[in-house]
C-alpha positions in Angstrom: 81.0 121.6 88.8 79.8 122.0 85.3 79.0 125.5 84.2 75.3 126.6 83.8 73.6 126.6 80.8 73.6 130.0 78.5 70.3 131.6 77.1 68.9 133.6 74.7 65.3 134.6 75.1 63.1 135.9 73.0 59.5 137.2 74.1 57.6 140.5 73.4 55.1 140.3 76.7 56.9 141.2 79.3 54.8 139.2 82.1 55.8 135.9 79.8 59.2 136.7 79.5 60.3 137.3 82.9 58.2 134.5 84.1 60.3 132.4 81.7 63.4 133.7 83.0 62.3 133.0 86.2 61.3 129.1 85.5 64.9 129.5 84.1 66.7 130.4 86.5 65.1 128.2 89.6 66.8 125.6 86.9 70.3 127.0 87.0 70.1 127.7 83.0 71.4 131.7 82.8 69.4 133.9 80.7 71.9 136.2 79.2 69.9 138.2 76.9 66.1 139.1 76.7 64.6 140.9 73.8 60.8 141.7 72.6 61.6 141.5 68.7 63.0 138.7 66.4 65.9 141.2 64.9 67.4 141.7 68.4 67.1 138.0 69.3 69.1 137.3 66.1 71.7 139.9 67.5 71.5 138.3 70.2 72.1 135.0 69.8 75.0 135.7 67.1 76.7 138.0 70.3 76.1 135.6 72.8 76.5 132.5 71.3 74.1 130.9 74.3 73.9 127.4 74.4 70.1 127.7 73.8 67.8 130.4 72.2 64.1 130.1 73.5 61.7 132.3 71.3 58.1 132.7 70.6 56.6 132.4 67.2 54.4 135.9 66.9 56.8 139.1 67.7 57.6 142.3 66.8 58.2 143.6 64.3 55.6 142.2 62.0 53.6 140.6 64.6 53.6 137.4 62.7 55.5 134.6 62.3 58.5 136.5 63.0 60.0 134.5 66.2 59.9 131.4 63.8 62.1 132.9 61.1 64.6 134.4 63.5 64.5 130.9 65.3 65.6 129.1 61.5 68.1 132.3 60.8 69.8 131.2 64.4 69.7 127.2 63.3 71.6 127.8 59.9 74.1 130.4 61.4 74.3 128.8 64.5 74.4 125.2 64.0 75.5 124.7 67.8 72.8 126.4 69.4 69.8 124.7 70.4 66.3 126.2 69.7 63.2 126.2 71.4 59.8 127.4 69.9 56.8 128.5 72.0 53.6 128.3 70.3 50.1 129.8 71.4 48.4 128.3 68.6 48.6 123.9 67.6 50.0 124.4 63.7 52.0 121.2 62.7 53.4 123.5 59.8 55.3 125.4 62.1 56.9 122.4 63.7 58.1 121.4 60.7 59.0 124.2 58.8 61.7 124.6 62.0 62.6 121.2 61.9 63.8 121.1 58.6 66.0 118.6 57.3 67.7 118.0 60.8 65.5 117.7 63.9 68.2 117.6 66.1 68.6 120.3 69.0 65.0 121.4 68.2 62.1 121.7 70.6 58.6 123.1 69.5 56.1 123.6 72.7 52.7 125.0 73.2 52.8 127.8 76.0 49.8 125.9 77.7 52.2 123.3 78.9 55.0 125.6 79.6 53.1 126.2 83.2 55.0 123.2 84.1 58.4 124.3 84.9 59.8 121.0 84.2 58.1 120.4 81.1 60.6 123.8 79.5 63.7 122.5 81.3 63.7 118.8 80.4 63.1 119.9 76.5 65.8 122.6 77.1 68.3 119.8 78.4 67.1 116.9 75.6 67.8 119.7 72.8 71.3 121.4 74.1 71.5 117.2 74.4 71.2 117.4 70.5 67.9 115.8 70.8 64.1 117.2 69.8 61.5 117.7 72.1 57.9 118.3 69.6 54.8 119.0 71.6 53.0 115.8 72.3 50.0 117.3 70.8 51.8 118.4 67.5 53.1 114.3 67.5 49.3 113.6 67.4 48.3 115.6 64.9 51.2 114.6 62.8 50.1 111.6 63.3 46.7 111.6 62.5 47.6 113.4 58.8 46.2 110.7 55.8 48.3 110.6 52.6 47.4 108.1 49.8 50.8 107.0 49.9 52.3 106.3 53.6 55.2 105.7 53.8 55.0 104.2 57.0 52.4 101.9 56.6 54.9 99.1 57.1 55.6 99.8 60.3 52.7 97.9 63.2 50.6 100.0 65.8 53.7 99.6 68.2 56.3 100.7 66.3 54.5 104.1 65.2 54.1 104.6 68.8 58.1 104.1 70.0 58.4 106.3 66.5 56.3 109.2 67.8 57.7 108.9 71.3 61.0 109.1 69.6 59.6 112.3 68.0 59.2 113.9 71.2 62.4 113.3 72.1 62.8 110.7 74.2 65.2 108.0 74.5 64.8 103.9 74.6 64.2 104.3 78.6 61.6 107.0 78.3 59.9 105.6 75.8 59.7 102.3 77.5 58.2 104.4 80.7 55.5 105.8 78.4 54.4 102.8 76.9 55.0 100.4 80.1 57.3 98.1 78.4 60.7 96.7 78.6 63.8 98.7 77.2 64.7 95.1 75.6 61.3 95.1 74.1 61.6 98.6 73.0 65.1 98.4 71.5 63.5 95.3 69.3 60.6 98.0 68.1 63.6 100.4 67.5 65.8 98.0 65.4 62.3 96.9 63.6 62.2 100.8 62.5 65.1 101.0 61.3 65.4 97.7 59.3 61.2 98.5 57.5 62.3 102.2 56.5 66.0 101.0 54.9 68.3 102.7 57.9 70.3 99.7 58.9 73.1 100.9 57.0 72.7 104.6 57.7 75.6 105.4 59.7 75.5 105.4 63.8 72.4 104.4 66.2 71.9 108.2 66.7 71.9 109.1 63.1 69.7 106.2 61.9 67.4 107.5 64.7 67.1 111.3 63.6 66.4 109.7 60.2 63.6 108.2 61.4 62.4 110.5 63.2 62.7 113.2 60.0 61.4 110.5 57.9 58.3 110.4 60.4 57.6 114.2 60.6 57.8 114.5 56.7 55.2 111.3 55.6 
């Protein structure tokens, strides 16, 4: 029997946080720390080591983007722990000011949504899973961003969609569920990706497909 997964929580309302820890624990992940402020969730996390740290953006002590910076601090210290961002507000910045250069074991989500248990413990599992799990809505809104120069303007209508499906996180079977297609037909839409934006000799499937997806969030 595998061993639960560890958490770090971070959340200065305490209705929200013990509501998450509750939706946390009906899922068998083990909240081993909850604080109100980003200095004590960086404490945190560097004392527990948890295989996750879930943290709003806005907390003590500045009231600001706070949650967000202790959330990157964890991510360069911490390279093994997963992080998940909970947003009140839509900003695409945010998203990608946490994903960085990497956006593996990253998950960015809009509280709204976290009213579905399931929608917090499947992005938990896809980024301890050293995938991402982006908001749907921040996908769309990336999405919808103009530049004069696109650097994915050679990919078709299809393959932007398996590429933004990719950006939430999921894999060929998921994204073939979402767009009601074949996982043949999406794998040929995946390979398609990575031979228009030069990845076919980037390394392993995995990598070329973080590169993509990083490639995607940055156009």
């Amino acid at each position: 029997m595998s061993e639960p997964l560890r958490a770090v929580l971070g959340e200065d309302q305490i209705i929200v946080r013990e509501g998450i820890a509750s939706i946390l624990g009906r899922a068998d992940i083990r909240v081993v720390a909850a604080v109100d402020n980003a200095v004590d969730l960086v404490r945190a996390a560097k004392e527990q080591n948890p295989d996750v740290v879930i943290t709003d953006i806005q907390m003590p002590p500045n009231l600001e983007a706070d949650g967000l910076l202790a959330a990157q601090e964890i991510r360069a210290a911490q390279p093994g722990t997963a992080v998940v961002v909970l947003s009140q507000f839509l900003d695409a910045s945010y998203a990608l000011d946490l994903v960085g250069d990497d956006p593996s074991g990253v998950g960015y989500l809009l509280k709204e949504k976290v009213a579905s248990p399931q929608v917090l413990t499947h992005a938990i599992e896809r980024v301890v899973a050293g995938g991402s799990a982006l908001d749907p809505d921040v996908i769309s809104t990336l999405l919808g961003r103009k530049r004069a120069k696109d650097p994915l303007a050679v990919l078709t209508p299809r393959e932007r969609d398996v590429l933004a499906l990719m950006a939430e996180g999921h894999s060929n079977p998921g994204v073939a569920a979402q767009l009601f297609v074949s996982v043949p037909a999406v794998e040929r839409h995946v390979t398609g990706i990575f031979t228009k934006l030069g990845l076919n000799e980037a390394g392993s499937g995995q990598h070329r497909r973080v590169l993509a997806v990083l490639r995607y969030l940055k156009q």
